[in-house]
N, C-alpha and C positions, 0 to 999 in steps of 0.2 A: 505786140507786147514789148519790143524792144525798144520801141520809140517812146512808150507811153514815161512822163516824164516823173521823177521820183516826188517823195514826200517833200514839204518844206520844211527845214530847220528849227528846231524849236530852240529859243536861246534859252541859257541857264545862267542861274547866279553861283558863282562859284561862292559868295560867302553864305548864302544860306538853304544852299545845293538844292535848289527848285526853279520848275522850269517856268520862264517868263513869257507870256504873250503883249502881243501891241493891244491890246483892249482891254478894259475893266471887265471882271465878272460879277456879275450879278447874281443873287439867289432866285431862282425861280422853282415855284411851285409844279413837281410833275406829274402828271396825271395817271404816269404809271411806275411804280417803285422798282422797276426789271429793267427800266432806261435810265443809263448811266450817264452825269452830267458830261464828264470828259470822253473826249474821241478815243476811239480804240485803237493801241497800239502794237505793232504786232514788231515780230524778231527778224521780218524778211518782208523787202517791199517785191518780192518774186512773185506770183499768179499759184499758188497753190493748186497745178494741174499738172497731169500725165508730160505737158511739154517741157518743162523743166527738166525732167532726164532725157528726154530723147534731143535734145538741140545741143548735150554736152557743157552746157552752162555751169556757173561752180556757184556753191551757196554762200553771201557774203558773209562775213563775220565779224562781231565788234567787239569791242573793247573798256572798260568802263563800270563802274555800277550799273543797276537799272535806271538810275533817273538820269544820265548824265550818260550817256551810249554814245557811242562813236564810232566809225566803218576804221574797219581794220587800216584800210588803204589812205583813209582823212588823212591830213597835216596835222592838225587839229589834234589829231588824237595824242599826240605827243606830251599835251599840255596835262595829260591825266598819266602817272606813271602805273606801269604796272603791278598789281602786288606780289612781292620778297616772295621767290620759290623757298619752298619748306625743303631741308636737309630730309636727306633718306632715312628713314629709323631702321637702327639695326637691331633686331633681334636677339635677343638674349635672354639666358633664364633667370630668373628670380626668383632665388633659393630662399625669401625672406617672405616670399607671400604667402603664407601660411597655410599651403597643403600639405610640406611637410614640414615639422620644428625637430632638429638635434636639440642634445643636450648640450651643456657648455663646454665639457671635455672631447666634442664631436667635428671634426675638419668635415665641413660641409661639402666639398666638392668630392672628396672622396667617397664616401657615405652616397651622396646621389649617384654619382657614375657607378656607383656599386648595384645601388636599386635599378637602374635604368638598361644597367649589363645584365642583371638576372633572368633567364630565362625562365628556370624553374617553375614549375605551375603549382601551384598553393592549393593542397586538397583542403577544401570547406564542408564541414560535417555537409550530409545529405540532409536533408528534409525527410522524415518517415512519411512514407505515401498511408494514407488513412482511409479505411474505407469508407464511400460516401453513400449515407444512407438515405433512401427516396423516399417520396411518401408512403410507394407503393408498398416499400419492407415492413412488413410487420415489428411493433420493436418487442426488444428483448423479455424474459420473464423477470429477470433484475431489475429493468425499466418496469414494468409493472406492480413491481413488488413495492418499487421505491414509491409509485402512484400511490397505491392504497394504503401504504404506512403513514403518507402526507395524508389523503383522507381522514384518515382515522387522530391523527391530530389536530385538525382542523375540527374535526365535530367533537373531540373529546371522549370517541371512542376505547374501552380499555381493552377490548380482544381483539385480536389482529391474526385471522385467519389465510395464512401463505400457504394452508396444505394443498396438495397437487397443481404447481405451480409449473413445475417443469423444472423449478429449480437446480442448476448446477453450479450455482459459485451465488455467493452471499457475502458481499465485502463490506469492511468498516462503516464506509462512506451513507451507507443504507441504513446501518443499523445507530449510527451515531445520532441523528435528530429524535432517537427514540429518548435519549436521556432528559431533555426539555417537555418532558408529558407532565400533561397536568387537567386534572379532569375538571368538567364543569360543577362547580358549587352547588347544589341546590337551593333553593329561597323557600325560606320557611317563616312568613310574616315580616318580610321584608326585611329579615336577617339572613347575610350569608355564612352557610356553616363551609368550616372549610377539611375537604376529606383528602386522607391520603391515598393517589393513584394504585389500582391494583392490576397491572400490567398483566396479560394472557397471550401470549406468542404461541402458535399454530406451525410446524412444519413439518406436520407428516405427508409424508405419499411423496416425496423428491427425490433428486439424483444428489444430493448433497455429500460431500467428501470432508469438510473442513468447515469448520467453523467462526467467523470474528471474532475478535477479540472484545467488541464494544457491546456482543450479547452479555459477557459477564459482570459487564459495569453499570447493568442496569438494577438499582437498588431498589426499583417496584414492580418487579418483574416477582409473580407469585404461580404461574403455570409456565412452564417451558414441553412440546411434546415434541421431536425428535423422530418417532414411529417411523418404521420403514422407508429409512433412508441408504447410504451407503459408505455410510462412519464407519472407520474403522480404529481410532482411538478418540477420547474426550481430551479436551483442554485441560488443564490443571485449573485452570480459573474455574471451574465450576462451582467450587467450593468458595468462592466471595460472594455468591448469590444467598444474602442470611435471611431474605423474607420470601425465598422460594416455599411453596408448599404441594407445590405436583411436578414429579419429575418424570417422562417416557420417554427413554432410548432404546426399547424394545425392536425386535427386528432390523438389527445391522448387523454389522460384520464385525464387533467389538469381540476379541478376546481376554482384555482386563479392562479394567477403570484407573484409574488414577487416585494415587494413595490420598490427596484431596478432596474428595469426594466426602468423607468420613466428616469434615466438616459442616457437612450437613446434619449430620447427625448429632451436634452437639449443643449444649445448652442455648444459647444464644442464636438460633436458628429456626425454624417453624415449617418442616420438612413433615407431610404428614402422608404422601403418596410418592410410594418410590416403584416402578414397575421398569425390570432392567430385561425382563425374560420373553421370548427367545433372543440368544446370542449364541455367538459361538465361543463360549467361556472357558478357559483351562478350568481343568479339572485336577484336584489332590490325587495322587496314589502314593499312600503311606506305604511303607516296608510290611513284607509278611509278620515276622515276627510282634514287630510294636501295633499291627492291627490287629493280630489274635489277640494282645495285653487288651487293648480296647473292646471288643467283643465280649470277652470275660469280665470282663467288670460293668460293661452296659449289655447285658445278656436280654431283659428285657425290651430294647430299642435297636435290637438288631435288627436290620433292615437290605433285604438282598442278601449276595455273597459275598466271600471274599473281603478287599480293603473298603466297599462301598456303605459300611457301619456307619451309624453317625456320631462320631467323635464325642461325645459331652463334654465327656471330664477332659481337659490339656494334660497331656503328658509333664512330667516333672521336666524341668528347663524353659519351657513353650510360653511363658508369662511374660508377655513385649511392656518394656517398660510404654510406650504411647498410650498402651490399656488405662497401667493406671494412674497416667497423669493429665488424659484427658479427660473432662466432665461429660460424657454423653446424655442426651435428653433421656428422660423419665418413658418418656412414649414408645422406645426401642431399642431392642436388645442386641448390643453389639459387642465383639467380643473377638481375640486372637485366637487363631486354630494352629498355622503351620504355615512356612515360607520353605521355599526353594535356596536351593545353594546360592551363591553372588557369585553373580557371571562379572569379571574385568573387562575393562575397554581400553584402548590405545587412546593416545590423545585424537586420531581421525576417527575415533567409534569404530575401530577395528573389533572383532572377536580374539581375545587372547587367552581366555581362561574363564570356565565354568558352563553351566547348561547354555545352549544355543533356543533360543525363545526365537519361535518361527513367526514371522510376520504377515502370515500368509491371509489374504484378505477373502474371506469364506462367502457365499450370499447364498440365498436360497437353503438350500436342507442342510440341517445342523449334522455337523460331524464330532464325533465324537474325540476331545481332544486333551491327554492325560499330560503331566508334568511329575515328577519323583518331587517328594517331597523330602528336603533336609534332616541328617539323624541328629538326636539329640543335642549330642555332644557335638555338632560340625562346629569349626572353625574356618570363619574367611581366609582364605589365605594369598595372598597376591604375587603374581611373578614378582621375580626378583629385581625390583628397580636399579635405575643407573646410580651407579656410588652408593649402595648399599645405604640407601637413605630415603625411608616417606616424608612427602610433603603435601599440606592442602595448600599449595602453590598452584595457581591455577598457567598451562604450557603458554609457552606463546603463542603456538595456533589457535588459544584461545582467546589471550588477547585481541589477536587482530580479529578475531569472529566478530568478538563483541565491537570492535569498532567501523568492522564491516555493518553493524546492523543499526547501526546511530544516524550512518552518512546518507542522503537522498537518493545516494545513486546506485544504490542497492540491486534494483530491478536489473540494472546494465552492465554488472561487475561481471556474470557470466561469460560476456561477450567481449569482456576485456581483456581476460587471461589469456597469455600469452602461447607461443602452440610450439612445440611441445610442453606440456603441464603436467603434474600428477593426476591420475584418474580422477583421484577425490577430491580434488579441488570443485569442481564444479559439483558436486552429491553434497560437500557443506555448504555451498552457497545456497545452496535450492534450501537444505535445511536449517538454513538463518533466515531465510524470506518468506519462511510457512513458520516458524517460532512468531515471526514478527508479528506477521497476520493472526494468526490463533493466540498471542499470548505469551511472555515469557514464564520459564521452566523454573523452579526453585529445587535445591535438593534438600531431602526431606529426611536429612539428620543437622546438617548446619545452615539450614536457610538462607543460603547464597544463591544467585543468578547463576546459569551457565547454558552453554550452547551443546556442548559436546557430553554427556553423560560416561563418568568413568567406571561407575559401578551399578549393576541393575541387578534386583530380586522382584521375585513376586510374592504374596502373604495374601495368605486364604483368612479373611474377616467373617463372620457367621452374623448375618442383619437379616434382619425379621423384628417385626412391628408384635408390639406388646397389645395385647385383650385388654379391652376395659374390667375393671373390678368386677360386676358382673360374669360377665364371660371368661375372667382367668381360669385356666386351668393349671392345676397344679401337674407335677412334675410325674406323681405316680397316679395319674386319672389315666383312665383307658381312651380318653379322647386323647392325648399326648402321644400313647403307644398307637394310636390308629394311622397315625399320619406316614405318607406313602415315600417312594422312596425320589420323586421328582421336586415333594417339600425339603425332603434332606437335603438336597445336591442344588436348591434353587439358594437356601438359604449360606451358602458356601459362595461367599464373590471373592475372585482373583484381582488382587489390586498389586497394579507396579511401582514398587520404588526405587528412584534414582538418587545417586550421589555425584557431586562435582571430583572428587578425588579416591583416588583407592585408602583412605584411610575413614572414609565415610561408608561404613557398613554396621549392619543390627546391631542395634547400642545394647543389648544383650550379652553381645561377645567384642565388642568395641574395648573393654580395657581390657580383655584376655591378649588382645591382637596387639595392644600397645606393648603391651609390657614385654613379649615374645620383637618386636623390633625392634628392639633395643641390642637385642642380641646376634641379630644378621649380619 
């Protein structure tokens, strides 16, 4: 292998840098396209075998372009220079490539060696871990409920049956596509008439606690049933429901209704089924004395013992101005009996002053549950504010309630307040996000929004549904005196009303109370 003698030379043209042979080429035709016209050249005229390392031989190496190559060792090779070593680059950073941009007031190298010096570790909100639901889980009765409301819109369904659903929470998001209803037309000779939707919501037999607020923005909703749930107060909204015509909240744990409610009751409404019994309802206990006046003068419609008579006639002072300035329907008989002392509240809905109204959430067997009722002559009367001065100036913890209840981040404010906090900070937030949910609160002497309720009573209203002409009975028929003492006490509903400020109490004794402040 050592003798075997090398390649021959191939000249080159140095001006148009290709390599030249002593013969003409010719084009020929080849018979297979994988055979290359020109000879193969290779980088090493060495024997590509195992003895090339073992004899200690050294691999040559050249110099050159490819077309123009030369052995390291040639003379020759001289005549090709080699190409200009490249300078070493040095590394540096470039504050201008735009990962990071200062401002123009910003010395950049200070600023970066500042970021680059930082060790500190940047806490990044977590990610809330969500549970992930398989096929295998059954879904929710929410998710079900949402199912068949979309049903019943798609076919043009008007009653939508959720009773014993298992339901325990009923959010906006649900009841909100109910307001886009719209029932199928009929064709009648290839004319469409066109009818308005008469909406029938079903939710008796659930676990239900609260109610949405987009149930009461439903303006063709004419049956609502409620039945044997586990309510324990009504929305104020109820009372914007004007082509309601069946109402059942029978069987919860309700001890008043909301002074809104009466709304239904009036002209512009079409309320003809009201069924509120059983509940666990306060009940009037008038004073000894003014129940004997009463008994004596309705000595005929005395009913049981004691204060449980049925009031007819109003005592003298007892005539609420809302009596007579609201138009009640024709079809039912309603009417002011007697209200309770006003209880005051702090601006956190502390107890400060007046009866204490138990919130206590009753189910199953009705207990029996009395409250005193207000003497004639009471006067509200309010602790003694700071600087000797009432205002319907709503606190600043009210303020910010209500700008708590506007922001999206409502749900997380809980988790934001600071530690150590006042207790009550977290009991208003929970009840600024169940206001939110169920409906804002009005108070029902100045018709203002608020969150915190400064003044609360409650007023026994007498509702019971009028006889048709036929069937009326007058006042002295013995069918009138027959009636038992569960018609008396059923026809007697406890409704709450609140006020935003202490100078918001029964417009009754409202100017007596003004004109006495003046002098504190």
């Amino acid at each position: 292998m050592a003798d075997e003698p090398s390649l021959p030379r191939l000249a080159c043209d140095p001006i148009n840098h290709s390599f030249l042979s002593g013969r003409a080429r010719k084009r020929v035709r080849l018979e297979s396209p994988l055979i290359s016209s020109d000879p193969a050249l290779f980088s090493s005229d060495d024997d590509p075998s195992a003895e090339n390392y073992t004899q200690g031989r050294r691999k040559q190496t050249y110099r050159g372009p490819w077309y123009s190559q030369r052995p390291a060792s040639d003379q020759d090779s001289q005549d090709f220079p080699d190409n200009p070593k490249k300078s070493k680059r040095t590394f540096e950073r470039q504050f201008d490539s735009g990962v990071w941009l200062g401002s123009d007031g910003t010395d950049l190298d200070e600023s970066a060696d500042g970021m680059l010096s930082n060790n500190e570790s940047w806490n990044l909100p977590m990610r809330q871990s969500r549970a992930i639901q398989t096929k295998d889980d059954p879904p929710s009765p929410e998710v079900l409920a949402r199912e068949q409301i979309e049903l019943c819109l798609e076919e043009g369904n008007e009653s939508i049956d959720l009773s014993s659903q298992c339901l325990t929470l009923l959010s906006n998001a649900t009841i909100r596509p109910l307001a886009a209803f719209s029932c199928v037309p009929p064709v009648t000779e290839g004319v469409f008439s066109r009818i308005e939707p008469m909406l029938k919501i079903f939710l008796a037999s659930n676990n239900l606690t609260k109610l949405p607020a987009e149930l009461f923005n439903l303006n063709s909703l004419t049956v609502l049933s409620l039945r044997a749930n586990r309510i324990y107060e009504l929305p104020p909204g109820i009372g914007k429901l004007r082509n309601l015509q069946e109402l059942n909240i029978s069987q919860n744990g309700m001890q008043y209704l909301p002074f809104e409610i009466l709304d239904l009751f009036s002209e512009d409404h079409r309320l003809q089924t009201f069924i509120i019994h059983p509940n666990n309802f306060f009940q009037a206990r008038f004073p000894e004395q003014e129940s004997a006046q009463i008994i004596q003068k309705d000595l005929p419609y005395k009913i049981g013992l004691g204060n449980r008579a049925r009031p007819r006639r109003v005592a003298p002072g007892r005539i609420s101005a809302d009596e007579r300035r609201r138009p009640f329907s024709p079809q039912w008989e309603v009417s002011y009996k007697a209200r309770t002392e006003v209880r005051f509240l702090d601006i956190n809905g502390s107890h400060l002053k007046g009866p204490n109204f138990s919130n206590q959430i009753l189910f199953g067997p009705q207990k029996f549950n009395e409250l005193p009722v207000a003497a004639v002559g009471d006067i509200p009367t309010p602790p003694l504010p700071r600087g000797n001065q009432l205002s319907r100036a709503p606190s600043l913890l009210e303020v910010a309630l209500v700008a708590c209840s506007r922001t999206p981040q409502l749900p997380y404010l809980q988790s934001m307040l600071p530690k150590p906090c006042p207790e009550y900070f977290p009991r208003l937030l929970a009840t600024v996000a169940a206001k939110k949910e169920s409906g804002t609160t009005k108070c029902t002497i100045c018709d203002r929004d608020f969150i915190v309720p400064r003044t609360e009573w409650i007023e026994w209203w007498e509702i019971a549904k009028r006889v048709g002409e036929k069937g009326m009975a007058s006042a002295a028929s013995p069918l009138r005196q027959m009636e038992n003492e569960r018609d008396v006490l059923e026809r007697m509903v406890p409704l709450m009303r609140r006020g935003c400020s202490w100078l918001c109490v029964p417009e009754t004794l409202n100017i007596e109370w003004e004109k006495m402040a003046v002098t504190i």
